[in-house]
N, C-alpha and C positions, 0 to 999 in steps of 0.2 A: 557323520563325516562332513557334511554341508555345513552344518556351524560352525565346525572350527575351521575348514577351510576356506570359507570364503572371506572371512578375517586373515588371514596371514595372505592370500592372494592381495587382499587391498593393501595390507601395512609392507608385502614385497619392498615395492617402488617408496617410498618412504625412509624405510631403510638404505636401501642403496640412495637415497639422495645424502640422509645422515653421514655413510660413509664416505661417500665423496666429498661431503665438506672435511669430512675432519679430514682426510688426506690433503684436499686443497688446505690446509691451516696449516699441517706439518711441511708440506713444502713451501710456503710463504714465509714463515718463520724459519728454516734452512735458509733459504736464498734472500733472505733478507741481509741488506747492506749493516754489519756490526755497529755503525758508529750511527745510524740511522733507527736500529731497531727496538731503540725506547720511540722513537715517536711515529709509529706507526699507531700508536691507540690514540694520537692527536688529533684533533678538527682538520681540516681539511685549511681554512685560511692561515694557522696557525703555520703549518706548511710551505709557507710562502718565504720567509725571513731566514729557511735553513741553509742558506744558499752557502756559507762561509764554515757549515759546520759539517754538512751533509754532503758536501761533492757537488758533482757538475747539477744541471738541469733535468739532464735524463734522470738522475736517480730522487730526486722529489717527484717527479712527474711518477714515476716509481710507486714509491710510495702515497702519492696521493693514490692511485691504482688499488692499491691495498689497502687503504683506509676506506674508500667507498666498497670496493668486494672481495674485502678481505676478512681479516679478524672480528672488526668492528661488528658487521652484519650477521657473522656465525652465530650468536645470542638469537639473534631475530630471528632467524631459522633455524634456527631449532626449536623455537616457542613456537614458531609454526607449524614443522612439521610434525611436531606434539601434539598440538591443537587438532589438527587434519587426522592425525591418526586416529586419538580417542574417537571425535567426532565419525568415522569410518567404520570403527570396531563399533560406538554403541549403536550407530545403524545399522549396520551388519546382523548384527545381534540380535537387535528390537525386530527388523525385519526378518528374520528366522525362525524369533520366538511366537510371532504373531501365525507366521504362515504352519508352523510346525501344530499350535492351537487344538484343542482338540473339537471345535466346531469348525475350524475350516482346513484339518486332516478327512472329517466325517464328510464335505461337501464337496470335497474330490472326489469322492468316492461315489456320491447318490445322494439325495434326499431319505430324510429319516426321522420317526418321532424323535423330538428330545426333551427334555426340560431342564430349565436354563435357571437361574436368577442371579441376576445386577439389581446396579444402581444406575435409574434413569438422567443422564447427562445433560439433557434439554426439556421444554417442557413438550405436550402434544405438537401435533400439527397436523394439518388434513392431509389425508395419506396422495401420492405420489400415483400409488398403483389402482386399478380399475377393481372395484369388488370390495376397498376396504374402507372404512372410514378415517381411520388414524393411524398416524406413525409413531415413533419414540426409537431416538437410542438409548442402547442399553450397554455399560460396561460388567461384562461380566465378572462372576464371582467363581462359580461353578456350574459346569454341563452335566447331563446324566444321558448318555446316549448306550440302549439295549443294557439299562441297570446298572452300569458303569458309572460312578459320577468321578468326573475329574475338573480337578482346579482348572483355571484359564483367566488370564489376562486379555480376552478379546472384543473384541467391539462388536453389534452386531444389533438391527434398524427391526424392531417390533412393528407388525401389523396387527392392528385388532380390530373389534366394528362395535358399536353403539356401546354398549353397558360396560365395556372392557376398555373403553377410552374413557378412563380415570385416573391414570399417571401422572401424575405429578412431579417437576424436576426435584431431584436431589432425593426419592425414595426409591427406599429396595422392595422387589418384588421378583415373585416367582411365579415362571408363566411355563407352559407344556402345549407346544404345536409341532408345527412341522419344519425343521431344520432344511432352507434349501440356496442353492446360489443365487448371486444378485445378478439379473439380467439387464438392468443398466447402472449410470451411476456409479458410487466408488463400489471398491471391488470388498463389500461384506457379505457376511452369511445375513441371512434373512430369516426370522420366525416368525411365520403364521397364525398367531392364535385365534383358535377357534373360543374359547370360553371359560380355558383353564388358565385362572390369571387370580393371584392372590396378593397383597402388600403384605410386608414382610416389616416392614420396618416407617415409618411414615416420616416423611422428610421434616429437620427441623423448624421450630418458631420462628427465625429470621425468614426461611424459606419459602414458609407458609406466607408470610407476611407480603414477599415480592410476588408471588403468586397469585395473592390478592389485588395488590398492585397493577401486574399487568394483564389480569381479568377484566379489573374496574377500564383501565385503560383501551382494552379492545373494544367492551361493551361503547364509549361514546367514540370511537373511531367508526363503530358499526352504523352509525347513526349520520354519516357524512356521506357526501358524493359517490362516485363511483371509484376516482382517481382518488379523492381521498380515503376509499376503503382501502387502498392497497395502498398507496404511497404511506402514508402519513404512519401506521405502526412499521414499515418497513424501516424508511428515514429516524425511527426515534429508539427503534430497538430490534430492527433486524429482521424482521418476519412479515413477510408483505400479509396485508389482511385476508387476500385468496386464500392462503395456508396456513391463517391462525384458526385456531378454533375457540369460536366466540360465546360468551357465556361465563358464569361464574361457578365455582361449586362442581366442576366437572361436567354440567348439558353441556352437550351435542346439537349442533345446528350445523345445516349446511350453509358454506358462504352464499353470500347473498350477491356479489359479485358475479358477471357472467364470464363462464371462464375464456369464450372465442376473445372478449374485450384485455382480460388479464394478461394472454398467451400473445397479445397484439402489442400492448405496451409495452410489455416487455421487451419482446422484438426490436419494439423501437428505442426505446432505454439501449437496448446492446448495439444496434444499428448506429447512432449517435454518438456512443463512445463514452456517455454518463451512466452505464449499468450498476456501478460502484456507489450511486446514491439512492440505487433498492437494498440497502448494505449499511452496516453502522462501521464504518471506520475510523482511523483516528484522530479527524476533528472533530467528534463526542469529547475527548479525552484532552485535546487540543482546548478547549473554548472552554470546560471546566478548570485545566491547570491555568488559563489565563485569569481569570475570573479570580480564583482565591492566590493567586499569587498578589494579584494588585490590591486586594483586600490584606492580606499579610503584610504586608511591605509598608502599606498606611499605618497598618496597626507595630509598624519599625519588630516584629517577630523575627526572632532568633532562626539562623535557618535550620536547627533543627527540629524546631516544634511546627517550621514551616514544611521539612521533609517529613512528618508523621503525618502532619495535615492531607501533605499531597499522597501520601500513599493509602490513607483511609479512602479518601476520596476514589481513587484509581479502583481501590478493589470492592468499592459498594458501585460507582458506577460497571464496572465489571460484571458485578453480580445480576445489577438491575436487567443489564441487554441479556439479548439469545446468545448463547454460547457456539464462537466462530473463529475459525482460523485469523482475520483480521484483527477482530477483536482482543483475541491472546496477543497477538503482536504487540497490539499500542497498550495493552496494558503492560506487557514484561518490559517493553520502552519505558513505559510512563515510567515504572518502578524504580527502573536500575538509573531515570534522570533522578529522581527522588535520593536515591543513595547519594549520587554525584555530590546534589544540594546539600545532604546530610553531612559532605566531609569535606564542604567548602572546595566543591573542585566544579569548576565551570562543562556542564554538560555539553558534550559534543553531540550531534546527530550521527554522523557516520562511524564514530565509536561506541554510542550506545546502538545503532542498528548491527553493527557488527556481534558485542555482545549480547545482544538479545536473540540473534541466529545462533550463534554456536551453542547456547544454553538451552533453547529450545528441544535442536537436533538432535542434543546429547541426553533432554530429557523426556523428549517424544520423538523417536525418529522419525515415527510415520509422518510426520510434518514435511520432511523431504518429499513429499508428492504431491502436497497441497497444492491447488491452484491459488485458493485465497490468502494462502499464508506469500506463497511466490509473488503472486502481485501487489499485494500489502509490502512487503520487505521491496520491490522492484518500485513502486513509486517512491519510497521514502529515500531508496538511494538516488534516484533521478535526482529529486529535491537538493537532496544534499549536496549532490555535486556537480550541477549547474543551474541551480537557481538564481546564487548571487552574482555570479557573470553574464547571464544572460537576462537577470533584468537591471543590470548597468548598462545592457547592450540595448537593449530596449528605449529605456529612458532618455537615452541620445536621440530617438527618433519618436517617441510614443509621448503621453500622457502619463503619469505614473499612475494615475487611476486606472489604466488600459495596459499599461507595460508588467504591474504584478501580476495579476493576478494569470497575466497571459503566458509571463514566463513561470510559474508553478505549473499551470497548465500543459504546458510544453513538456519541461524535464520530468513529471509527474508521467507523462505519457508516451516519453520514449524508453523513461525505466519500466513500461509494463507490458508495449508492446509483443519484445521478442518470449512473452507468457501468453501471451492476447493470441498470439498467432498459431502457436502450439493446441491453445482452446478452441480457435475458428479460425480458416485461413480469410483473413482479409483486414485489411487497415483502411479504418475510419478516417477518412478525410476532413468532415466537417467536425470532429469531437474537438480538437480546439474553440473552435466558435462556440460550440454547447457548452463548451463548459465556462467560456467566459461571459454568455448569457444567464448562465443560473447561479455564477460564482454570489450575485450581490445579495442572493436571498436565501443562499445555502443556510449561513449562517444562522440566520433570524428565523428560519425555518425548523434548524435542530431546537435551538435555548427553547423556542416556543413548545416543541414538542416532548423534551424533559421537563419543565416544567406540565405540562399536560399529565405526563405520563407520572410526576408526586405526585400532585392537589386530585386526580380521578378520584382515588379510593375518598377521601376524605369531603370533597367539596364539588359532586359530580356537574354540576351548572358552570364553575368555573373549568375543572375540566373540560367539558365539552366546548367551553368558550375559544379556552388558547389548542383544543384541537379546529377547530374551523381557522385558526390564524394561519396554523401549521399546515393546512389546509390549501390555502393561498398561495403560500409560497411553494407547496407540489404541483400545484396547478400551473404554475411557470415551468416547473421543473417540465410534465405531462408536455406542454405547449410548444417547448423547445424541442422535446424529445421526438413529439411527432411531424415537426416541421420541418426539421431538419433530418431524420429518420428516413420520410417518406423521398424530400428531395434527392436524395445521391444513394446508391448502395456503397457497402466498403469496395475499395478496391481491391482488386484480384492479386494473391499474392500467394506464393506454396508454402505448404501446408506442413507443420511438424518441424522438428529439427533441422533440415535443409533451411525453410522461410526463416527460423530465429537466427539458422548463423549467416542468411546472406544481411538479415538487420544488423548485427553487430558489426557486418563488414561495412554494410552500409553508413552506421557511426562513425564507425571509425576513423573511414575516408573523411566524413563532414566535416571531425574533429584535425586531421590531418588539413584540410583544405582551406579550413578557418586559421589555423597556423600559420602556415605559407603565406596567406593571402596577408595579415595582418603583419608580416616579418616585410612581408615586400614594399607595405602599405609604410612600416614605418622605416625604412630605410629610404622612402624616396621622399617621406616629409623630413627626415632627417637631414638628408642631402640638399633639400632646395631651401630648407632654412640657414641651414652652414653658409649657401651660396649667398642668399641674402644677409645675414646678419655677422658672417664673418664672422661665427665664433661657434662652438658646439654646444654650447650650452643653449636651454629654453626650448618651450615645446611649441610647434605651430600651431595657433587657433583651427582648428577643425568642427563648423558647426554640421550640426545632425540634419538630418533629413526634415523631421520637424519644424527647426528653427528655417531652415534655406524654406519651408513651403509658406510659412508665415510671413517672412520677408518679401518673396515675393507676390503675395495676396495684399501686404499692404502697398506695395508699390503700385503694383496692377491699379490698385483703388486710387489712389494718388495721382497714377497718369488718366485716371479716368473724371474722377474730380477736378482735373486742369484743365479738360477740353472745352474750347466754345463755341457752338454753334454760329455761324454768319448768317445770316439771310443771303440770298442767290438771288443777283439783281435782275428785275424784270426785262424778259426779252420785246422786243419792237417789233412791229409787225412791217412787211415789206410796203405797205402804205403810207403808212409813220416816217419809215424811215427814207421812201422817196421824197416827201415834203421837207423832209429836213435837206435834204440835201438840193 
């Protein structure tokens, strides 16, 4: 009963919106003026010249009325509410089919032996929980709970200890523990194994290969500082070194990192507002599609051997990192810009982040709860939709080497807040500054770190080399993060959906306020130039803050350079000056 109704409750309001357009369309087209009602599906300027053909004023005004929300828009919406629906129904669905599972039906119920076998989705990591040594999730295949085995599409976070942390990403295995609820963290079932843990299937040659890869690669990260034990595989592939498990071949070591030190930077990473570069995000993906696009372009490639190019690329770097909500992002981005390339149609960002959400949703719903999918999609729409306004707006007062990188920073971080505050109630004050502190060496910090994280397996001196580089540039990142961490706490702000919709209002207004102010702003340079110049054409010279502080530094310097000192003629003494007189 709950599957199907909680579908038809969502696609309700849907429907009745559908119905009400198409009655608003039957009565538009009734009451539309006869001699006018071919050019309702006309532009809206075109509208202008119908003056001798159409009737008075009022009935263009009319019909412009109707052409912006009328006929014209019914198309739009209904692709809309199309969209909205599926997306509704296959959440709906996904989320039913997950929770209905027959491991997390059994985990409402009690804890209980089961045995279980998936396919391992990620590779190890050092376990979370107190007692074990490693983690692994695991997509299942099939459950056996009291003799039972039943199918299941569920997800669900393996604990094992020493000889049973041998999992490997991308193999199947069957393991037998204790099936029980997860008491933090996302909300999966948990198995315990004690010792009943067998491979079933051993992950392929290519997999093997990256496995190899980012073994070789932990092994000389293991070999760096403290900050660069955990920075440096973090920043290059996702796994701070606290949580990787170091060694090749499957050993087992404990990190070497002390963890009061690890659970501190941390802190300060999140305190700062840069937590997001303990995290492979989409300037991995970013600085790779730069790189071979400018290398294509030289070599004058055809864009579709350039879209094949970039989609290998997208999905070997994919494979290479840890597998994460952010990471799927910028790779399904990367993809579908790839496509775009492929059919000679100029990529948009807020077109491709739009469909890389809806594709997603509809093909993992459970993404709809992600925090790192939310904030990944929430900076990239900041980006897109006032980056290049707000570093024109900059650059009138700033430095353009200070004005970019500050307005990304900006829009980057009021598209992630109202997710930011949902996670922990409070806003980073000083994360602007951090992050235009570490913005100069992000860069040169990832290439360095990919390139570390090839040439390890093969050339482990040079890897280790361009890991100490990569090295450096975390150590900035460390340096900022504690200096700026330690000075200020976030500010105090409520907590959950209440604090994300007073942000929004809070935009809103800014966006509202920066309107006005710029409508008044230009209507009074409008007005005082008409007065002067007697005519309405031409824009007033308005210099920036910048330029007015320049100008008057050189002048300052200039009346200072003019002045001359006199000497201050000697005074006479009243002896002196009786004799003279």
């Amino acid at each position: 009963m709950a599957v199907w109704m909680t579908p038809l409750v969502l696609a309700l309001p849907l429907i009745l919106a559908t119905l009400l357009l198409a009655i608003k369309f039957v009565c538009l087209v009734v009451t539309e003026n006869p001699d006018c009602r071919s050019q309702v599906f006309r532009r809206p300027h075109r509208l202008r010249s119908l003056n001798t053909t159409c009737g008075s004023a009022a009935n263009i005004r009319d019909s412009l009325v109707s052409t912006w929300f009328g006929p014209q828009k019914l198309p739009t919406l209904a692709v809309l509410a199309t969209v909205a629906l599926a997306a509704a129904l296959a959440a709906a669905v996904g989320h039913e089919s997950v929770r209905s599972g027959p491991a997390s039906r059994q985990i409402r119920q009690g804890k209980a032996m089961a045995e279980v076998r998936g396919k391992a989705v990620g590779p190890m990591s050092a376990s979370s929980r107190r007692g074990w040594d490693c983690q692994v999730e695991l997509r299942l295949q099939w459950v056996t709970v009291a003799g039972v085995r039943m199918p299941s599409d569920e997800r669900i976070v393996l604990f094992a200890r020493s000889r049973s942390c041998l999992l490997q990403q991308g193999g199947q295995y069957r393991a037998r523990g204790l099936l029980e609820p997860s008491a933090y963290g996302r909300p999966m079932p948990w198995l315990a194994v004690e010792g009943g843990l067998k491979e079933v299937r051993p992950p392929g040659p290519g997999r093997r290969l990256i496995a190899r890869m980012q073994n070789a690669f932990l092994e000389q990260a293991s070999r760096l500082d403290d900050q660069g034990r955990i920075l440096v595989p973090g920043l290059t592939m996702g796994i701070l070194g606290n949580q990787a498990l170091p060694g090749s071949g499957g050993s087992l070591s404990r990190p070497a990192v002390e963890p009061a030190y690890a659970a501190r930077l941390t802190q300060d990473f999140r305190a700062s507002g840069i937590l997001h570069l303990m995290a492979v995000s989409g300037g991995h993906f970013m600085i790779l599609a730069s790189l071979l696009v400018s290398i294509m372009r030289s070599l004058r490639s055809p864009p579709l051997l350039m879209a094949l190019v970039l989609s290998a690329a997208y999905l070997g770097l994919g494979m290479l990192m840890v597998p994460g909500d952010s990471v799927l992002r910028a790779q399904a981005m990367g993809l579908l810009s790839a496509l775009a390339l492929a059919v000679c149609r100029p990529a948009q960002s807020l077109n491709t982040l739009s469909w890389c959400v809806l594709l997603v949703l509809i093909l993992r719903p459970s993404m709809a709860s992600s925090f790192g999918f939310a904030l990944s999609c929430g900076a990239v729409l900041g980006i897109g939709l006032g980056n290049r306004r707000l570093t024109a707006l900059l650059e009138d007062h700033l430095p353009a080497l200070l004005a970019r990188p500050l307005a990304t920073t900006l829009c980057a971080q009021a598209g992630t807040l109202p997710v930011q505050v949902l996670m922990s109630p409070g806003l980073p004050l000083l994360a602007p500054l951090a992050n235009l502190l570490v913005t100069p060496v992000v860069d040169a910090a990832t290439v360095t770190g990919l390139l570390a994280l090839l040439t390890s397996w093969l050339w482990p001196p040079l890897g280790l080399l361009l890991a100490r580089l990569t090295s450096l540039g975390t150590g900035v990142m460390a340096f900022a993060a504690t200096w700026l961490g330690e000075a200020a706490a976030p500010a105090a702000w409520p907590s959950g959906p209440v604090g994300s919709a007073c942000l929004l209002g809070l935009g809103l207004m800014v966006v509202i306020d920066h309107r006005l102010v710029r409508l008044i702003r230009t209507r009074r340079w409008d007005r005082s130039w008409s007065a002067v110049a007697d005519e309405d054409s031409g824009v007033p010279f308005r210099p920036s803050a910048w330029g007015s502080i320049k100008v008057w530094l050189r002048q300052t310097y200039g009346l200072l350079a003019q002045l001359v000192f006199k000497k201050q003629p000697k005074l006479m003494s009243s002896d002196e000056g009786r004799f003279e007189s």
